[in-house]
N, C-alpha and C positions, 0 to 999 in steps of 0.2 A: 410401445407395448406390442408383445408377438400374439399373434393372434391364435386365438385360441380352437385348432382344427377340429375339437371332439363337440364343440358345440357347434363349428361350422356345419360339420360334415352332417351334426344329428338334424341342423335346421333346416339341411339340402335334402337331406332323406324326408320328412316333414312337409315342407313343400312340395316335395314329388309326390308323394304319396297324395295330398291334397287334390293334385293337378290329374290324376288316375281316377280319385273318385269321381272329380268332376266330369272324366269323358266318356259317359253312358253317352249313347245312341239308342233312340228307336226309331221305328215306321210305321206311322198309322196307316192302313190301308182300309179304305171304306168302300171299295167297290161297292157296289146291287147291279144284281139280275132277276131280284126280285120284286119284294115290297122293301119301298127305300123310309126308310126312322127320319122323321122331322128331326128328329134332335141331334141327327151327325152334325152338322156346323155349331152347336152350343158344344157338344162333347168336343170336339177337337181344339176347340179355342181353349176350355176347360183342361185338358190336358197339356195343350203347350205352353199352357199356364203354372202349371206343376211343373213344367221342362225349367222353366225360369225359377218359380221359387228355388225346387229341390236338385236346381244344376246341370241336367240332362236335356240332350240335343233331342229335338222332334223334325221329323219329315213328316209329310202328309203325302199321300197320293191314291188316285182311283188307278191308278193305272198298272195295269198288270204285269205289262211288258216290263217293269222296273225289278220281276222274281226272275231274275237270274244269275246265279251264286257268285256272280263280280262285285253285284252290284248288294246283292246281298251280304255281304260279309263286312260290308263298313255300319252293319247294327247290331247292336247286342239283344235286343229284343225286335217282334213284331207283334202289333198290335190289329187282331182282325174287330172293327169298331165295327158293328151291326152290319157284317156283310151279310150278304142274303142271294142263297143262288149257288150256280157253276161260275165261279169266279176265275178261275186259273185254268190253263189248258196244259195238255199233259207235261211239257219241257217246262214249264213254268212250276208245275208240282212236280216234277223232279228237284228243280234247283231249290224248292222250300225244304223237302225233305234232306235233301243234303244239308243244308242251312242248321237245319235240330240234330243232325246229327254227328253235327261239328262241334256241338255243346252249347249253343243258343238256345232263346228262350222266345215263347208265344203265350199273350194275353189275350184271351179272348173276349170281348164282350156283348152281352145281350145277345142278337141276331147270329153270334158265330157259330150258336151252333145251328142254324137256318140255313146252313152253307155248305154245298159239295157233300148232298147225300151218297155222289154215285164214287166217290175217293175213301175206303176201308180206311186210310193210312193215317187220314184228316179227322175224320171218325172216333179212333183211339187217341188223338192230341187231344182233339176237343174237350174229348170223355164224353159226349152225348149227342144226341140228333136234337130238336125242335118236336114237336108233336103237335101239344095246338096249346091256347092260353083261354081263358077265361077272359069277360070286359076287364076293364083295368080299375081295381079296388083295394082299400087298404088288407095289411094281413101280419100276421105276427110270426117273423122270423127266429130263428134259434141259433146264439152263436157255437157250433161245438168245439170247432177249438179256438182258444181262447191266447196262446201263446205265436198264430202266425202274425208276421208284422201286417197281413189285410185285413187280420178281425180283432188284434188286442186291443182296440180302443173304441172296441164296439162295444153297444148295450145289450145286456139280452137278459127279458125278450127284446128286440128291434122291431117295432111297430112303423108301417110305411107305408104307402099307396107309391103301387108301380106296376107293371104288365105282368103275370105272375107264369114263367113256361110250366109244362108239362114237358118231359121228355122221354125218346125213345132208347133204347141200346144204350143203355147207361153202361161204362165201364166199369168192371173189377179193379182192382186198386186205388182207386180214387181215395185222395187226401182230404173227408169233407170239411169245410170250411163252416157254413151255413145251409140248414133246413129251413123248411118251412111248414106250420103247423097247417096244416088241412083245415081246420077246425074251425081258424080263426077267417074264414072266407068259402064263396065257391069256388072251388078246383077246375069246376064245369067236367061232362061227360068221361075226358079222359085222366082222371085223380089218380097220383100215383101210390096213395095210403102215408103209413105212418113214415116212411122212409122217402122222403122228397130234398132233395139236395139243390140248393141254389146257386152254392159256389163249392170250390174246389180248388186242389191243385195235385200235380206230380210230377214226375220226374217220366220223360218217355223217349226214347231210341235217341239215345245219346243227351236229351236236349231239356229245360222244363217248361212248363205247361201253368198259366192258371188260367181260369175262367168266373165269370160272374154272370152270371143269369139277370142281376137288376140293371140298370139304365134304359130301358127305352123311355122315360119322360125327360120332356126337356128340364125339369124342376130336379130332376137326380143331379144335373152337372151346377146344383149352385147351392146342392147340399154340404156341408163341411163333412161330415160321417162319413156320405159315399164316395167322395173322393178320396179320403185319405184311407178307404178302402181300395179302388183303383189303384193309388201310389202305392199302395203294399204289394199288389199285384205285379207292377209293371219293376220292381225292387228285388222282385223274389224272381220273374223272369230271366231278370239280367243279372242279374248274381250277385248285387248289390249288398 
């Protein structure tokens, strides 16, 4: 029997394609120079967990000296996991910004935006600064949109106990994701009123961006909900 090439060639194409989606890359990178999150080592095993389930490579590292655009370009995403502080030094945030604006993607979570007040550049990725939080209490989140793959299998309202920011310099165009209701908690001294935004994403100088404001409890990385919030995150960075 002759073999039949238009089913070959369609199972060759199939399998290739298969073997493409499987090879996302990202970089967790957790430095602190500041206050360092108990929960980095439950987050990152949590994530590289998701690397296995959902197919994708994880690196981990504190180490800075790794942001340089050689070494950078074998990720499709990077993940700033509660960094806190001046983490990168200037040739090191040169080669990140080349990195985004090559058309890669940056997740940020919780502490990211704690990080590299004195970089303008880091500032507009992030989409916000840190300001200060409140003790850590439940509070009732809002999903607003409802069609990104971080929030469409969220409940809302979303009721949770987690560290709740306030933040400074919030950016214009931001994609919001998830508010948070004021009401439903104290905000403490610095409340940003009816428009509080916990997540986000966008598209920024060449490259995309999302961020999440929740995870600093250890108990966020062994929720089902906010991880397959994460994994939307880290999907939508790398263009999945």
């Amino acid at each position: 029997m002759k073999p039949n090439y238009t089913v070959l060639l369609a199972l060759c194409l199939f399998l290739g394609s298969g073997l493409m989606a499987k090879s996302k890359k990202i970089l967790i990178f957790c430095k602190t120079a500041g206050y360092h999150h108990s929960s980095i080592p439950v987050a990152v095993k949590a994530i590289q967990q998701l690397g296995k389930t959902n197919k994708f490579s994880v690196d981990t590292t504190t180490n800075s000296a790794l942001f340089t655009e050689n070494n950078l370009k074998k990720y499709d995403a990077v993940v700033f996991l509660s960094t806190t502080g001046d983490v990168l030094n200037p040739s090191q945030q040169e080669a990140f910004e080349n990195y985004i604006k090559s058309g890669k993607g940056f997740v940020g979570i919780h502490a990211a935006t704690d990080t590299e007040y004195d970089w303008p550049w880091y500032g507009k990725l992030v989409g916000a600064y840190f300001a200060a939080h409140p003790k850590q209490q439940e509070a009732v989140l809002n999903i607003v949109d409802r069609n990104h793959v971080a929030t469409k299998h969220l409940p809302s309202p979303w009721k949770r106990k987690d560290e709740w920011y306030n933040f400074k310099s919030l950016q214009n165009g931001l994609n919001i994701l998830i508010t948070i209701d004021e009401k439903s908690y104290n905000p403490g001294a610095k409340e940003m009123g009816d428009h509080h935004p916990m997540s986000w994403y966008h598209e920024y100088d060449g490259g995309r961006a999302f961020y999440t404001a929740l995870g600093h409890t250890e108990e966020s990385y062994a929720d089902p909900l906010f991880l397959k919030h994460i994994l939307g995150g880290i999907k939508y960075a790398t263009g999945k």
